[in-house]
Backbone as a ProteinNet text record, in pm:
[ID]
protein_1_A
[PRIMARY]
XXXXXXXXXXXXXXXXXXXXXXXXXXXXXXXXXXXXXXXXXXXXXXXXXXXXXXXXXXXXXXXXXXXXXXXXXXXXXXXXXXXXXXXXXXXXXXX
[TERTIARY]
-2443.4	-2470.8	-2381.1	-2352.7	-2281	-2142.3	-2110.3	-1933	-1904.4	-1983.1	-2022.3	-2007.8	-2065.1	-2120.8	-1928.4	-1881.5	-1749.1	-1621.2	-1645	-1520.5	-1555.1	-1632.1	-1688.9	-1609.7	-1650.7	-1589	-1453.9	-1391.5	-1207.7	-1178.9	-1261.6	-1204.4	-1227.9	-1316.9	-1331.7	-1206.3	-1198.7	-1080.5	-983.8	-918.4	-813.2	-777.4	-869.5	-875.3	-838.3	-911.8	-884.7	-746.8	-695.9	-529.9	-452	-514.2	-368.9	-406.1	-502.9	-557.8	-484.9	-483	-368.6	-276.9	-201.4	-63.1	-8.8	-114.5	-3.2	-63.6	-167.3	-165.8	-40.2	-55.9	60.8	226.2	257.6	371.8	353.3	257.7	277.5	310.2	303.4	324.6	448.4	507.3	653.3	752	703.7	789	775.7	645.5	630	742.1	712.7	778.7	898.6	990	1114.6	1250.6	1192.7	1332.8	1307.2	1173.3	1192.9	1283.6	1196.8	1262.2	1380.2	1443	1628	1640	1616.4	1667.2	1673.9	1579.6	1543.5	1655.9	1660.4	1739.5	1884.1	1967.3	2058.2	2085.3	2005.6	1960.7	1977.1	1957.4	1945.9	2065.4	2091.6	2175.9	2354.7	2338.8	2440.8	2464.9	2624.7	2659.7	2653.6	2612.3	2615.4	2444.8	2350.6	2214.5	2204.7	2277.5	2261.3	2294.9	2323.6	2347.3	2224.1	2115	1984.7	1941	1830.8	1747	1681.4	1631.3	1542.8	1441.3	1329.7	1230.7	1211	1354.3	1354.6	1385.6	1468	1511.4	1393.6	1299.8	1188.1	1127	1076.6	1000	1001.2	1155.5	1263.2	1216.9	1237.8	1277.5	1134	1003.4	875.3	817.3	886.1	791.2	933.8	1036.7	1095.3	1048	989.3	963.1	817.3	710.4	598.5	583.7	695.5	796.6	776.7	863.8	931.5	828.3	743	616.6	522.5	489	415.9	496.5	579.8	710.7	686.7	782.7	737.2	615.8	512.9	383.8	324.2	396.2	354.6	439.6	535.5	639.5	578.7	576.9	487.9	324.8	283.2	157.1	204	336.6	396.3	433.2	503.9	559.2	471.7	371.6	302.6	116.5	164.9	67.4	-60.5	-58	-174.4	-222.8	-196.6	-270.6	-271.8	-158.8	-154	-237.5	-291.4	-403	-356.9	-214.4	-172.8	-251.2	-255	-270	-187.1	-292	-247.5	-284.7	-245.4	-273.6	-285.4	-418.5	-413.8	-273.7	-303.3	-195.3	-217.9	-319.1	-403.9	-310.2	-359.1	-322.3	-145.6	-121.9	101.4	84.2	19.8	27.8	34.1	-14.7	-13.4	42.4	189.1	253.3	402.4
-2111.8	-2004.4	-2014.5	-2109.2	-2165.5	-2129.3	-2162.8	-2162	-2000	-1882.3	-1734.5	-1679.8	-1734.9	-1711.8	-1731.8	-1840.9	-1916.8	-1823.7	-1764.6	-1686.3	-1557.1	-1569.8	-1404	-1351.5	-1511.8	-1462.5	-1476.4	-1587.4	-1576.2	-1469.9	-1323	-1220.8	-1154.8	-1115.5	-1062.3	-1080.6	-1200.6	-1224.7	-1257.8	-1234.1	-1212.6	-1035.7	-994.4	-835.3	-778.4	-863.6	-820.1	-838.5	-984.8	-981.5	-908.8	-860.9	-771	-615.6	-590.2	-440.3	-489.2	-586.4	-595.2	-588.1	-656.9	-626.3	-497.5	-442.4	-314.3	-238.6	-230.6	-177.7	-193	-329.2	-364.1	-331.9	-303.8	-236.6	-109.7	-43.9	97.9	131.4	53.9	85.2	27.2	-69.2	-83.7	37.1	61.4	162.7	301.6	340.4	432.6	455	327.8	292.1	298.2	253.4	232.5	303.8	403.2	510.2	538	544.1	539	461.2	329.5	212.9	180.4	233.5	193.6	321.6	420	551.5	517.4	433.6	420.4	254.6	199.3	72.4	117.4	197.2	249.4	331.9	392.6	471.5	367.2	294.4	222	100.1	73.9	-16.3	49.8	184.3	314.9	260.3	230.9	223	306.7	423	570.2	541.4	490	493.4	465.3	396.3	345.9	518.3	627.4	716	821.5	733.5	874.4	789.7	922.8	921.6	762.2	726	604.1	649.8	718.1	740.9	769.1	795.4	831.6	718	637.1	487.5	448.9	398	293.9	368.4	515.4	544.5	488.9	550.3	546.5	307.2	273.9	104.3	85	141.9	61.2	111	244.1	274.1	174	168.4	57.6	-60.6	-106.2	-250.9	-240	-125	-115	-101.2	-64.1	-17.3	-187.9	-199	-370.1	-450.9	-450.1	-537.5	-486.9	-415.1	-346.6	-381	-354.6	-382.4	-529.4	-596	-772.8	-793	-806.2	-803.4	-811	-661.4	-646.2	-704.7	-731.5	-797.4	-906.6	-1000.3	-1093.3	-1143.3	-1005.6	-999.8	-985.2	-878.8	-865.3	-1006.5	-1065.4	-1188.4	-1307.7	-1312.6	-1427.3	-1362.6	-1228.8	-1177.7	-1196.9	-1103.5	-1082.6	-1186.1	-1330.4	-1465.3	-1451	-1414.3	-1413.9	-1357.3	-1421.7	-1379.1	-1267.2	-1215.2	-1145.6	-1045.3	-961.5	-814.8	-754.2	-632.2	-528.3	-399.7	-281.3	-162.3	-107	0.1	56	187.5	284.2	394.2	478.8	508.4	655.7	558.9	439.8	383.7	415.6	395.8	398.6	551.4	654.5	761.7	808.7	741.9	751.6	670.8	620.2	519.4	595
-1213.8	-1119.8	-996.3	-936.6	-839.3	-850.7	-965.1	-981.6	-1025.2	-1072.1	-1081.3	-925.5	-852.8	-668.4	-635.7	-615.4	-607.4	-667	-803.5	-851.4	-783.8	-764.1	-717	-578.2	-495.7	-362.7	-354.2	-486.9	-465.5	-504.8	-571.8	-628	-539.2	-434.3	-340.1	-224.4	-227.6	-131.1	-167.9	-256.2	-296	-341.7	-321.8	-330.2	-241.1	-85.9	62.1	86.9	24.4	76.2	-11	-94.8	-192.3	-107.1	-68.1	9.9	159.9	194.5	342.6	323.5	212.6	185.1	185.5	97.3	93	206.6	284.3	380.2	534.7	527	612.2	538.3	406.9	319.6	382.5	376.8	393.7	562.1	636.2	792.6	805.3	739.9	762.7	673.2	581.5	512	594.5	688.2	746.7	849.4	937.7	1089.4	1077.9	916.5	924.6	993.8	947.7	995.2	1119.5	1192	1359.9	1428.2	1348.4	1448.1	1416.2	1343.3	1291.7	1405.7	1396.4	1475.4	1627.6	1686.6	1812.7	1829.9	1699.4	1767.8	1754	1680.4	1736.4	1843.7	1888.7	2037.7	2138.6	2175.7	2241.7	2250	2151.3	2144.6	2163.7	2182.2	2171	2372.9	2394.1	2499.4	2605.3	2581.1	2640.5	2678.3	2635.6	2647.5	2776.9	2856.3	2981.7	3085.7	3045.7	3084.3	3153.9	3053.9	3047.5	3137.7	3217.5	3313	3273.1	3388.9	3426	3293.1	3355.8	3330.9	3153	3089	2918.9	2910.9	2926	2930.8	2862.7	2995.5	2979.1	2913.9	2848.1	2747.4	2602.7	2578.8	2466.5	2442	2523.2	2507.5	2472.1	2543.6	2503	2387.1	2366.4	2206.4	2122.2	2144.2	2062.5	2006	2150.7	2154.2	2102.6	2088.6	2046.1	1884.2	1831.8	1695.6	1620	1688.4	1642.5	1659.8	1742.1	1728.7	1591.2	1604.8	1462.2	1356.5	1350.4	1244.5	1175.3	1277.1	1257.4	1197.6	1284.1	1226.9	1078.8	1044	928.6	790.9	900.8	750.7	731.8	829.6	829.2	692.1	730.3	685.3	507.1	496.3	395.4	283.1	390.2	331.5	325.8	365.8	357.5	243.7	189.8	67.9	155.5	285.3	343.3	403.8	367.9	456.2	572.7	662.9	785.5	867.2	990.1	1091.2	1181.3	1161.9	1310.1	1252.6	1405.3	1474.6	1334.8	1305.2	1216.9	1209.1	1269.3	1336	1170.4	1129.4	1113.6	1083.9	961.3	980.1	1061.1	1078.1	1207.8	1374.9	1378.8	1516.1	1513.5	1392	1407.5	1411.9	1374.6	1436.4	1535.9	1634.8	1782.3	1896.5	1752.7	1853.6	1967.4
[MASK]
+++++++++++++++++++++++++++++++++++++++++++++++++++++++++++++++++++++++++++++++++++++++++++++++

């Protein structure tokens, strides 16, 4: 009965990390083309041209990009084990 209880919960949780994986897959494949779009933006010598105020917009949804990003590769590459922070797709909607 014991060792029934035992497979039960490695199937359970091993269910949860294959359901993080690809949850955290699907927000890097989402994010991708932003954050390539925004790190050539920025990294573009002329960027130093725009207003202050688009600057620091343009750089923190970057840097808000690339944090989510990382994250999830992370979560990607290590088949869900990993403890980091992992936003939801509704939350990268409103990044």
């Amino acid at each position: 009965m014991q060792q029934k209880v035992t497979e039960q919960r490695e199937r359970e949780a091993a269910k949860m990390l294959d359901a993080r994986t690809k949850d955290a897959q699907k927000i890097v494949t989402k994010i991708q083309a932003t954050k390539m779009g925004l790190d050539n933006l920025v990294s573009r010598v002329d960027f130093a041209t725009l207003p202050d105020s688009v600057r620091t917009q343009l750089l923190h949804l970057f840097q808000k990009l690339e944090g989510i990003h990382d994250s999830c590769t992370i979560i990607v590459q290590t088949e869900g084990s990993d403890e980091g922070e992992m936003l939801s797709m509704q939350d990268t909607i409103h990044t």
